[in-house]
Each structure stands twice: as structure tokens, then as C-alpha cells.
C-alpha positions as a Python dict, from the first residue, in 0.01 Angstrom:
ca = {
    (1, 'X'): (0, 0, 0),
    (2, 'X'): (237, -200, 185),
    (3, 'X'): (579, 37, 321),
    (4, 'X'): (935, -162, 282),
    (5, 'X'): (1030, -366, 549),
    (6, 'X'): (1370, -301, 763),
    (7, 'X'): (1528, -633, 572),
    (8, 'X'): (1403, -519, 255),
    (9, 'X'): (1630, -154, 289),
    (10, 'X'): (1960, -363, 443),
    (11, 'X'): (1910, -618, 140),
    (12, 'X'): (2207, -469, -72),
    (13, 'X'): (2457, -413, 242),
    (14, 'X'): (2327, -795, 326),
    (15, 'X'): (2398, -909, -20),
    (16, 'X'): (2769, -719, -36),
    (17, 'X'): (2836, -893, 270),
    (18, 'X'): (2748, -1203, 118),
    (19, 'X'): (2979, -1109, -204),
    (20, 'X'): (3267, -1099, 42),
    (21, 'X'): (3223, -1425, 219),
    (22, 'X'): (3211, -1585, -75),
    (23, 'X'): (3490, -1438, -270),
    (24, 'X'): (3723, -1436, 47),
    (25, 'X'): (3615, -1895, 40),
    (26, 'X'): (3767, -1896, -340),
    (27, 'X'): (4061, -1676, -229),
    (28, 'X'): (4162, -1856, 62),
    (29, 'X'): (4161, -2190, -204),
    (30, 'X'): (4392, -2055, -438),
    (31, 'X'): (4609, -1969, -156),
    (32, 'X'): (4587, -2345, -64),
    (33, 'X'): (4644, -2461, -409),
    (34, 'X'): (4923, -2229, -489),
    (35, 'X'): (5088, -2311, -192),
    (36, 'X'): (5107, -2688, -210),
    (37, 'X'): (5281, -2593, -519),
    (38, 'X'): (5506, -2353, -407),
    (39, 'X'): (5563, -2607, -86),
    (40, 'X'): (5693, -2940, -341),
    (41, 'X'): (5842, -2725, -610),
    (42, 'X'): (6085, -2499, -343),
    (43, 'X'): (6176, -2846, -175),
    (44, 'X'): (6278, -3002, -516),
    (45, 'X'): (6438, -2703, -642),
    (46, 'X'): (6673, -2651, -321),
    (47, 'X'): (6754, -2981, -311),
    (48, 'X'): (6836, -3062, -641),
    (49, 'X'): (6989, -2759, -700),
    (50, 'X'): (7242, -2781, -358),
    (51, 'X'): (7282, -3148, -545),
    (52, 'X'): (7372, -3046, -864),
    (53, 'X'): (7573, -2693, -756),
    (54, 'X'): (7351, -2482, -931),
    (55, 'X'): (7301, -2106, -737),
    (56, 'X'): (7033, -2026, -1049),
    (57, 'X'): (6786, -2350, -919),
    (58, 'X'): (6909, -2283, -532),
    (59, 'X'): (6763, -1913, -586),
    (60, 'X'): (6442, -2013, -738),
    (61, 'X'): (6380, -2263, -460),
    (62, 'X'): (6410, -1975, -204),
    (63, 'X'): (6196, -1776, -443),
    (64, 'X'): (5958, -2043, -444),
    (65, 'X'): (6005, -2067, -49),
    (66, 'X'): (5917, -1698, -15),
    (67, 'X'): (5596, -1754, -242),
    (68, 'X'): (5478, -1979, 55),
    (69, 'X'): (5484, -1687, 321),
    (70, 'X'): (5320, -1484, 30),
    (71, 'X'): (5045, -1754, 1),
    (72, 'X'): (5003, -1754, 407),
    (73, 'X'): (4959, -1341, 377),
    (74, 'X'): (4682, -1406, 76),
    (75, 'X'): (4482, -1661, 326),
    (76, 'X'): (4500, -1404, 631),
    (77, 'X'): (4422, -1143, 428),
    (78, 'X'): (4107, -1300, 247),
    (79, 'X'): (4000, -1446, 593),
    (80, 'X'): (4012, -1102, 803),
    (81, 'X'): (3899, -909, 491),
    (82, 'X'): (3570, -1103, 453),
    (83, 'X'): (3503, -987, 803),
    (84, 'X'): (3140, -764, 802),
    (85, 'X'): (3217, -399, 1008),
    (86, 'X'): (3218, -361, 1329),
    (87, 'X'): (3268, -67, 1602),
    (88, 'X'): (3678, -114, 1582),
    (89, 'X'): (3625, -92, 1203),
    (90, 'X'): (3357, 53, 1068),
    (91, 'X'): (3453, 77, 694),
    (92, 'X'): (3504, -329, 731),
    (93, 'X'): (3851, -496, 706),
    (94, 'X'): (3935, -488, 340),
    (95, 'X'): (4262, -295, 469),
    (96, 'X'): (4373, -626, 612),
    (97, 'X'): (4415, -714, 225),
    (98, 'X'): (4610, -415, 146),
    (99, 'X'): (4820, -462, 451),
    (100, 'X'): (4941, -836, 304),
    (101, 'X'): (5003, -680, -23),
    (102, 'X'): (5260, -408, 143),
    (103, 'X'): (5428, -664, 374),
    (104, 'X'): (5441, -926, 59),
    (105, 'X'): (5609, -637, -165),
    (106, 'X'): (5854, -557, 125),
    (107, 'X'): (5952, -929, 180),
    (108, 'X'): (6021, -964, -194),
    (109, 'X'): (6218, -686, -253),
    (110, 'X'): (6447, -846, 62),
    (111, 'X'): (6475, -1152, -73),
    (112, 'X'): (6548, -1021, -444),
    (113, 'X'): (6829, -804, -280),
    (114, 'X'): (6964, -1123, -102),
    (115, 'X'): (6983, -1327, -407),
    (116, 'X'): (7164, -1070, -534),
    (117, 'X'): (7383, -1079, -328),
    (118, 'X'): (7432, -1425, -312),
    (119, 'X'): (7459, -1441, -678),
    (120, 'X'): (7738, -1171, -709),
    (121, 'X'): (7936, -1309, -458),
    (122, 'X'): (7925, -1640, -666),
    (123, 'X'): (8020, -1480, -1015),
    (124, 'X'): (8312, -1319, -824),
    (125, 'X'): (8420, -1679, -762),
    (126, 'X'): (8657, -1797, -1014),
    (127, 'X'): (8607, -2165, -873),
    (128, 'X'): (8281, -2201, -995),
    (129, 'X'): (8136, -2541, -973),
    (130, 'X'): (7908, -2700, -1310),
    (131, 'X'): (7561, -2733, -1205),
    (132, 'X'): (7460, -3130, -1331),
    (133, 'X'): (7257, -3204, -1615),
    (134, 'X'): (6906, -3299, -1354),
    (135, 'X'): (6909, -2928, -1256),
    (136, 'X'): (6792, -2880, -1631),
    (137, 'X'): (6456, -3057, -1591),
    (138, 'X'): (6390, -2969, -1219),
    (139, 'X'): (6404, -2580, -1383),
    (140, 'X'): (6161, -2708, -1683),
    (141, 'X'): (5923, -2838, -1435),
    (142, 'X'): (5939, -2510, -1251),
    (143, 'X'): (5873, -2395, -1544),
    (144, 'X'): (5501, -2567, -1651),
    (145, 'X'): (5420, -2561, -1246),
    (146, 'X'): (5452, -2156, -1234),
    (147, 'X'): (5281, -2098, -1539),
    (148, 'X'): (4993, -2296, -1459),
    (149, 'X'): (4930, -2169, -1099),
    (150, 'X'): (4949, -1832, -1307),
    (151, 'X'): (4636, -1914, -1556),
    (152, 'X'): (4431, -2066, -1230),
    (153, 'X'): (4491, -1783, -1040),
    (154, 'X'): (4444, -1532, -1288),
    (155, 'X'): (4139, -1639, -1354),
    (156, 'X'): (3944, -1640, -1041),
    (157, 'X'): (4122, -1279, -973),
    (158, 'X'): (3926, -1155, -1296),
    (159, 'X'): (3608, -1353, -1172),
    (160, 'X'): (3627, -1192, -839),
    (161, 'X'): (3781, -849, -942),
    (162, 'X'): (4105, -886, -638),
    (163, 'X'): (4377, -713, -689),
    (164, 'X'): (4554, -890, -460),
    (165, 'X'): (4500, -1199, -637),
    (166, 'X'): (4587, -1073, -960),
    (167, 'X'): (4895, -929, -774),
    (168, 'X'): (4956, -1284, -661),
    (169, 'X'): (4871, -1407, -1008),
    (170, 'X'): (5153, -1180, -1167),
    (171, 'X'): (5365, -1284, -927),
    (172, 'X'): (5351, -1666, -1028),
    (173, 'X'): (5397, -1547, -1420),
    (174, 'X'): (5724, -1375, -1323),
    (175, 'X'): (5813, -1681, -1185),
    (176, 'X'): (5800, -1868, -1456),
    (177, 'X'): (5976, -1628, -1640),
    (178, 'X'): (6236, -1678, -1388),
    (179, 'X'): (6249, -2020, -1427),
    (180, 'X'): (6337, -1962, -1807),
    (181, 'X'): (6632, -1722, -1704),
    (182, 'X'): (6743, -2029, -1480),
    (183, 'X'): (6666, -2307, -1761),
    (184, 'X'): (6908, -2083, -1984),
    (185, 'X'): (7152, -2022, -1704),
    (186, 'X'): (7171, -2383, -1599),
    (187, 'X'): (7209, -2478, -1990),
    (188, 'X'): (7493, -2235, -2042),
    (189, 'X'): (7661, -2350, -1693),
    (190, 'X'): (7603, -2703, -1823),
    (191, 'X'): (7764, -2637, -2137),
    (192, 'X'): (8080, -2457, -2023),
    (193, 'X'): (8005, -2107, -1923),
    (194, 'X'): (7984, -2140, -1569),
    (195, 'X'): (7941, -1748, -1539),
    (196, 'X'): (7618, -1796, -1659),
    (197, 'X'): (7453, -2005, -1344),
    (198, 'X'): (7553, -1735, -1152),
    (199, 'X'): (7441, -1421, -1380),
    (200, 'X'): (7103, -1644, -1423),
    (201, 'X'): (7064, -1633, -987),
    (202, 'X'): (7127, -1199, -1025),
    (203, 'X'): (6867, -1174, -1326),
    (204, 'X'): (6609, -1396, -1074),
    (205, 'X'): (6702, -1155, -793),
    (206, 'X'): (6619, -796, -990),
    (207, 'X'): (6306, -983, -1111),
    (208, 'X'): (6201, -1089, -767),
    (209, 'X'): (6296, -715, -613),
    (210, 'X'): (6131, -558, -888),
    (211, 'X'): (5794, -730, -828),
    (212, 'X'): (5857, -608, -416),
    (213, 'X'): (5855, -284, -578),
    (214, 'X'): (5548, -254, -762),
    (215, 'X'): (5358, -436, -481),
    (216, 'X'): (5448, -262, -210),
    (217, 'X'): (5418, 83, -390),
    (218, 'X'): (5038, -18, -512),
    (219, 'X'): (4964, -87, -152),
    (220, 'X'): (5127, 224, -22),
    (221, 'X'): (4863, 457, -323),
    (222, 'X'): (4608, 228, -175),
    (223, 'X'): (4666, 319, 210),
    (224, 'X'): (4688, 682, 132),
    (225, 'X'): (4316, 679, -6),
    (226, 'X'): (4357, 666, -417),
    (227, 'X'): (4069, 689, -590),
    (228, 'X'): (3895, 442, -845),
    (229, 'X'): (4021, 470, -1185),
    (230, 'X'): (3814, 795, -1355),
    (231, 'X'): (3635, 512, -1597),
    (232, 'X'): (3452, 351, -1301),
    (233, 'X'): (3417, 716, -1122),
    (234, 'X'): (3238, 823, -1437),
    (235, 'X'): (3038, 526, -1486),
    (236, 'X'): (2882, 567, -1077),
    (237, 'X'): (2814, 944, -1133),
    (238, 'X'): (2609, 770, -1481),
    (239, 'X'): (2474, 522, -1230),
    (240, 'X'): (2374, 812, -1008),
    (241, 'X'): (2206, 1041, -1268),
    (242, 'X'): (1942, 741, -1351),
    (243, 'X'): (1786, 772, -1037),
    (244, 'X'): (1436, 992, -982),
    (245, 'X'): (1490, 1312, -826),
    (246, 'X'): (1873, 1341, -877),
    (247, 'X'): (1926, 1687, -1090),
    (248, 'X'): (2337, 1657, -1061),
    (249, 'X'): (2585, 1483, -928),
    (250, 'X'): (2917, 1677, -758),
    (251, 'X'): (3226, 1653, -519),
    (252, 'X'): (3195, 1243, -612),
    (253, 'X'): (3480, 1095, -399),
    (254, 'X'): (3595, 731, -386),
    (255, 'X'): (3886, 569, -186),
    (256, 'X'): (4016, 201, -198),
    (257, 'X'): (4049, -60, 62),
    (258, 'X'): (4147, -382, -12),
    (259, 'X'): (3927, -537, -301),
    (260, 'X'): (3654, -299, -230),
    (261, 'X'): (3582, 76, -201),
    (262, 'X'): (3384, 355, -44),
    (263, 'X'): (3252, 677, -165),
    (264, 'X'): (3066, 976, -86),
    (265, 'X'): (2916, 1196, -295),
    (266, 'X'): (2682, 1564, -308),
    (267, 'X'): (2353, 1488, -509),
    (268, 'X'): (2154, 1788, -576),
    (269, 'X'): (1773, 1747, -556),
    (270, 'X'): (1470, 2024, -587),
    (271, 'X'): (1516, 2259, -337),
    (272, 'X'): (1203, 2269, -136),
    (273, 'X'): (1160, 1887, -128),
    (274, 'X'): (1099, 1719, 210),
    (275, 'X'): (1296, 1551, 419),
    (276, 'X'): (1211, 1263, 422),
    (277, 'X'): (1203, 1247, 4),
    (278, 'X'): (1517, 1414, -2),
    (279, 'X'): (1624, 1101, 256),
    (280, 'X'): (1457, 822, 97),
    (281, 'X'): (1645, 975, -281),
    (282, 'X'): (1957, 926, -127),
    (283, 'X'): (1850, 589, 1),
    (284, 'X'): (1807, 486, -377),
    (285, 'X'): (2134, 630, -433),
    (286, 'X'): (2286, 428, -188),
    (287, 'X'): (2204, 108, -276),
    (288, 'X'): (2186, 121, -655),
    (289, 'X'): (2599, 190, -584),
    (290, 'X'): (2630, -137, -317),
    (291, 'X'): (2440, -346, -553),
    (292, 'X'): (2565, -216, -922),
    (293, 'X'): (2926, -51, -866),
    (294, 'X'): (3086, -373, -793),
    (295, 'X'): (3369, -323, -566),
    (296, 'X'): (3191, -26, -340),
    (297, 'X'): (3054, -152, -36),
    (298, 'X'): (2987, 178, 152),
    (299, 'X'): (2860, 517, 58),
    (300, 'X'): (2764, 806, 188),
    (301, 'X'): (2490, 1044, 37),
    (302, 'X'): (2469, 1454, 126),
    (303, 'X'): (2166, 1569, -13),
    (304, 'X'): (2234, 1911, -144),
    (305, 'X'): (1914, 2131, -212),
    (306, 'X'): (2150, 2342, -505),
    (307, 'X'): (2494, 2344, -669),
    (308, 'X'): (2675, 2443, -361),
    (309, 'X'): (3009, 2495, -558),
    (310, 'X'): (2850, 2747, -769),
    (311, 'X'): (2606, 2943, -494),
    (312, 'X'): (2649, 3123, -179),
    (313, 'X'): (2758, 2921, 99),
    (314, 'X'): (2459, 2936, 389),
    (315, 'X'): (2783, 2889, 663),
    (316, 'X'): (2707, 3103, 986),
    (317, 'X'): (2330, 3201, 867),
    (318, 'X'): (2134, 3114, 1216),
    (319, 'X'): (1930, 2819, 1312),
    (320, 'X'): (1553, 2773, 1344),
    (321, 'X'): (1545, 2856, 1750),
    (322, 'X'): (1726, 3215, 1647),
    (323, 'X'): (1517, 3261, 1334),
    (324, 'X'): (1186, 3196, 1502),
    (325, 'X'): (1273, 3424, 1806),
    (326, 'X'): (1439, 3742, 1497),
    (327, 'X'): (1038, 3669, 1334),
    (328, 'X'): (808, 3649, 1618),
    (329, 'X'): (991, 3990, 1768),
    (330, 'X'): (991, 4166, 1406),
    (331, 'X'): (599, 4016, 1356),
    (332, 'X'): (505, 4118, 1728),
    (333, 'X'): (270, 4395, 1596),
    (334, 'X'): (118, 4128, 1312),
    (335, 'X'): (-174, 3935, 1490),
    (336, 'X'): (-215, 3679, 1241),
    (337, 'X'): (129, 3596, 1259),
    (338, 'X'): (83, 3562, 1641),
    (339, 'X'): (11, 3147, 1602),
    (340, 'X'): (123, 3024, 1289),
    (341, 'X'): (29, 2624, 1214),
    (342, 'X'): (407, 2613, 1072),
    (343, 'X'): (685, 2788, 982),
    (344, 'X'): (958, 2618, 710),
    (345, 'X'): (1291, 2794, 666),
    (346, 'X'): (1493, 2745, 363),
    (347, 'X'): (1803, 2796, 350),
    (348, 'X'): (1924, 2876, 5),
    (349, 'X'): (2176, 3095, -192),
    (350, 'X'): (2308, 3305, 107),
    (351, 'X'): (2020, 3378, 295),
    (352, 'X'): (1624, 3197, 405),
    (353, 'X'): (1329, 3173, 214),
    (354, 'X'): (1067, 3136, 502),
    (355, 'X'): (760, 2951, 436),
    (356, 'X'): (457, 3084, 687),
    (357, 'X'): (128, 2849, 720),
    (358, 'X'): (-116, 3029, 863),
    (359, 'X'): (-486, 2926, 930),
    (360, 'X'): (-779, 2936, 658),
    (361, 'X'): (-936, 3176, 889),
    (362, 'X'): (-631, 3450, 865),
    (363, 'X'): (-756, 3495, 509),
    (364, 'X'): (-1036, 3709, 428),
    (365, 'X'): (-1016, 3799, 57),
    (366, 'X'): (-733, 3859, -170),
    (367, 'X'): (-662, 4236, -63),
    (368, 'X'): (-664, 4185, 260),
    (369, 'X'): (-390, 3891, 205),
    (370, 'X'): (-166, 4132, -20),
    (371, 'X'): (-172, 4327, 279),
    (372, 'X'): (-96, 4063, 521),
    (373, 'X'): (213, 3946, 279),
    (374, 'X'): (299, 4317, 295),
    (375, 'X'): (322, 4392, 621),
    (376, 'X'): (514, 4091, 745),
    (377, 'X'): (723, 4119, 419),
    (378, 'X'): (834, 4488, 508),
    (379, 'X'): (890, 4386, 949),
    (380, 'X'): (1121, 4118, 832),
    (381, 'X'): (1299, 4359, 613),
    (382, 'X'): (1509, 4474, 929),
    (383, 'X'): (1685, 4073, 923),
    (384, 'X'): (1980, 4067, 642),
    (385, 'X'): (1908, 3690, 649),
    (386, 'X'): (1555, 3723, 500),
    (387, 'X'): (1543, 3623, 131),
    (388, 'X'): (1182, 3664, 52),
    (389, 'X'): (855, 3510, 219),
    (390, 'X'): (584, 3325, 110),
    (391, 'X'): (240, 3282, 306),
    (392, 'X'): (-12, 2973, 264),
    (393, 'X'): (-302, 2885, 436),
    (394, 'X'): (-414, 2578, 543),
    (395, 'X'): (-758, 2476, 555),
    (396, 'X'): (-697, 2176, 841),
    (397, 'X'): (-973, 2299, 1107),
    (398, 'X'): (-700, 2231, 1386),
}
């Protein structure tokens, strides 16, 4: 039977990293689309609205203006993001996304405070000036133009799962929600309550903080290692539990960075398997995550031989070199015992199991082994460490 190849094993890491190419291409287009947008509709908006003395369409262009850095952060982002690990960053660059969000959120919540500002200051004003009648349709167009970047990006964000897109996304539909607050201030201005132009730019300014706000605190839960939402934690410990050899699942943790996520996690196996089975189960556990969970890209697997939550830690029991030397000086006066083909040591609620392979040849007939079994049993009593011991022979003529 043929084994797996090397490429076969790194096909699921190879086909995340693929994932992340491709999904950081359609990001960085959105961020090209939406900011051609962004670019014509802030131009037309400050202009017109510095033309027709409207502070409401004057605020909205700088909005609009700011959503152009915000598009700049998305590109950056998706580009370093999509970047496979390396030494400096091992757990990839998916932070690089989480960064943008956290410096977008902290840019908008500036601007909102400025426009604010700026918009107090003007209602303060008793010489208000009428915004013109073209302010009205250069606030309608903002209007459709928000609303549709909002459906195109909204939809690849769902397609490729970013939050950061669907941040972005959000962002655009609160625009155009802006744009109505300035379509209603401009009307009112228009119409004879020039208060309202002004109280329009304030409501556009608490909108545009607010969504600073709630991006920048997302990012922040992000950077300080929240975990997936308990619906996809469940549904990876399900994942998990599929797999042959896997008896329970425990201590699953899971942290976000960017669009994706790692996790590690205890899996409890049979307690006297191999190591390498014990290795290759948590190889299966590995990559049915990477290539079914979606937005987890890296795991790590401890292999736990029993529930170690609910049994006696093994912390500070001795390792094989001490073990072998406590055995061969409490077996000294045990000639069989003098060239064991193996010794396996199992460390298990509290204390070792020890596994001696001796020889066919040790054996002579069954007293004489419940003897043997004796004898060793009761010199090994004097070692507190010394859970029980078990004796096979091996019939392998050397």
C-alpha cells in the first residue's frame, strides 16, 4: 500500500493559503470600486455644497472624503493579510486586517466629532445662509451611489465571510442613511428653516462617530483574542468528534485574527495507543478543521491519553532515564529482568503503568510466570510512582 506523500499532508494548509489569495484579489476590488465612488461623489458633494452654502452636503463630502482613506486601509489590509506565515509572523498576517479596522474606527469617530463641531458652530450662527435648490439632487444622488456600493459590497463580504468588508459594507449603508438626513436637511433649509441644514450636518456627525465606535471597539475584542461565536465553537468540537479514534473533545480554544482564526484544542484518545497513531489522529484532526471550519487556518492538536480535567495530574512524576535507573536498581536481584527487549511507561491517573517485554525464553510455564509477575510486582512496590505492571513476551528470536 502506497504511504501519503509530504504534498498530500500540506494539501489543506496549501489550499487555505489559496482561500486567502483569492479572497484578499476580490477584496482589494471592492476597495477599488468603492473608492472611485467615494473619490467623484466627495468631489461633487464639496463642491456643490461650498456652491450652494449647504454645511449638511459640505459634511457628507468630507464623510465621503474620509471613506477614501477607509477604502486605502481595506486594500492594505487585504494585500498584507493574504500574506502566507512566515518566521516574523507565524500565525500569518490576518492582524494586518484587524489593525485597518481599529485605525478606520478611530479616524471616524474624529471626523464625526469634527463635523460636530463644525455643525454646532453653524446652528449657533443666526446668519445662516439658504443652501440652493442643486444641493437637493447632488444629496439624492448620494443617496442611490451609497446604497448601491452597500448591496455590492455586502455581498462579496457574505461570499467571502470578512468582517472587515461587511464592516466596510455597513459603513456605506449608514451613509446613505446620512444622505437622507442631509436630503431632509437641505429640503427644510431650502424651504425656510435654515436651522435645519445645520442640525442635518450634527445628525451626519453622531452617525459617522457612532460607526468609529463600533469599529474600533470590534477590533479592540478582536486584538485581545475573542473567541468564535459558541455556534461555530460547537459545530468544530461536532466536526472533531467524527473523526476515528477521538473519544472527547476538551479545553477547545479559538481566537480571531483578521478574517480568519486559530485554535487549539485537548482530544482524548485510548490510552495505550502509539505514538505515532495518537500523532497521525491528531493529523486528521488538524486538517478536517483547515479544510471544513471555514475561517480557521491554524490549529494545534494535544493528544491527551484521558480526561485530564477530571484525573490526577502526572506533573512532577519522573521521566524514562529516572524510571529505568528506580527499576533496574529495585529488579537488580530479578535475572530475567536483567535485559528486557522493551520497557513502555505510561503515565496515567497520578502515577505509571509500566509495560515490561521480556524474551519468549524468560517464560517457562504459567507458574513460573505468576512468579516472575510477583516478584518484580512486589521490588517495585518500594517506588510511590508505580501503578501496576504488566509483563509480555515476545517471541522475535532477537
Amino acid at each position: 500500500m502506497s504511504q501519503p506523500s509530504s504534498s498530500d499532508q500540506l494539501q489543506p494548509r496549501e489550499a487555505a493559503q489559496a482561500r486567502r489569495s483569492e479572497r484578499a484579489r476580490e477584496t482589494r476590488g471592492v476597495a477599488v470600486v468603492s473608492a472611485t465612488v467615494n473619490l467623484l461623489l466627495s468631489l461633487a458633494q464639496i463642491v456643490i455644497g461650498v456652491i450652494a452654502n449647504s454645511a449638511a452636503l459640505i459634511a457628507d463630502g468630507i464623510h465621503a472624503a474620509s471613506d477614501l482613506l477607509s477604502d486605502g486601509l481595506v486594500w492594505v489590509a487585504a494585500r498584507h493579510s493574504a500574506v502566507a506565515p512566515d518566521a516574523d509572523h507565524p500565525y500569518g498576517h490576518g492582524r494586518f486586517e484587524t489593525a485597518a479596522t481599529l485605525g478606520l474606527g478611530i479616524l471616524l469617530a474624529l471626523v464625526g466629532a469634527g463635523i460636530v463641531w463644525n455643525g454646532i458652530e453653524r446652528l449657533l450662527d443666526s446668519e445662516r445662509p439658504i443652501p440652493g435648490q442643486l444641493a437637493l439632487w447632488v444629496a439624492a444622488i448620494g443617496i442611490l451611489a451609497k446604497e448601491g456600493l452597500y448591496r455590492y459590497t455586502i455581498a462579496v463580504a457574505n461570499r467571502l465571510q470578512s468582517e472587515m468588508l461587511r464592516a466596510n459594507a455597513w459603513h456605506h449603508r449608514s451613509d446613505a442613511i446620512s444622505s437622507v438626513v442631509v436630503l431632509i436637511g437641505v429640503g427644510g433649509a431650502v424651504l425656510g428653516f435654515s436651522y435645519m441644514d445645520a442640525l442635518a450636518a450634527i445628525v451626519v456627525g453622531l452617525m459617522v462617530g457612532k460607526i468609529g465606535w463600533d469599529l474600533g471597539w470590534g477590533a479592540m475584542t478582536e486584538l485581545v483574542d475573542t473567541a468564535l461565536d459558541p455556534e461555530q465553537v460547537n459545530e468544530v468540537k461536532r466536526m472533531i468528534m467524527t473523526i476515528d479514534g477521538v473519544r472527547s473533545v476538551h479545553m477547545l480554544r479559538t481566537r480571531r485574527h483578521g478574517a480568519e482564526a486559530s485554535a487549539d484544542v485537548h482530544v482524548q484518545v485510548a490510552p495505550r495507543l502509539s505514538v505515532s497513531e495518537g500523532h497521525m489522529i491528531s493529523q486528521a484532526v488538524e486538517d478536517r478543521i483547515i479544510e471544513q471550519a471555514g475561517a480557521i487556518t491554524d490549529v494545534m492538536v494535544h493528544i491527551d491519553p484521558e480526561d485530564d480535567e477530571d484525573t490526577p495530574r502526572c506533573a512532577g512524576l519522573p521521566l524514562r532515564a529516572e524510571v529505568l535507573a528506580a527499576l533496574a536498581a529495585e529488579w537488580r536481584s530479578v535475572p530475567e529482568a536483567s535485559a528486557p527487549r522493551e520497557i513502555r511507561l505510561h503515565y496515567l491517573a497520578g502515577g505509571i503503568d509500566v509495560e515490561l517485554i521480556l524474551p519468549l525464553v524468560a517464560y517457562q510455564d504459567p507458574e513460573h510466570g505468576a512468579q516472575l509477575h510477583r516478584a518484580l510486582a512486589e521490588a517495585a512496590e518500594g517506588l510511590p510512582w508505580v501503578r501496576g505492571l504488566n509483563i509480555l513476551y515476545d517471541p522475535a528470536p532477537y
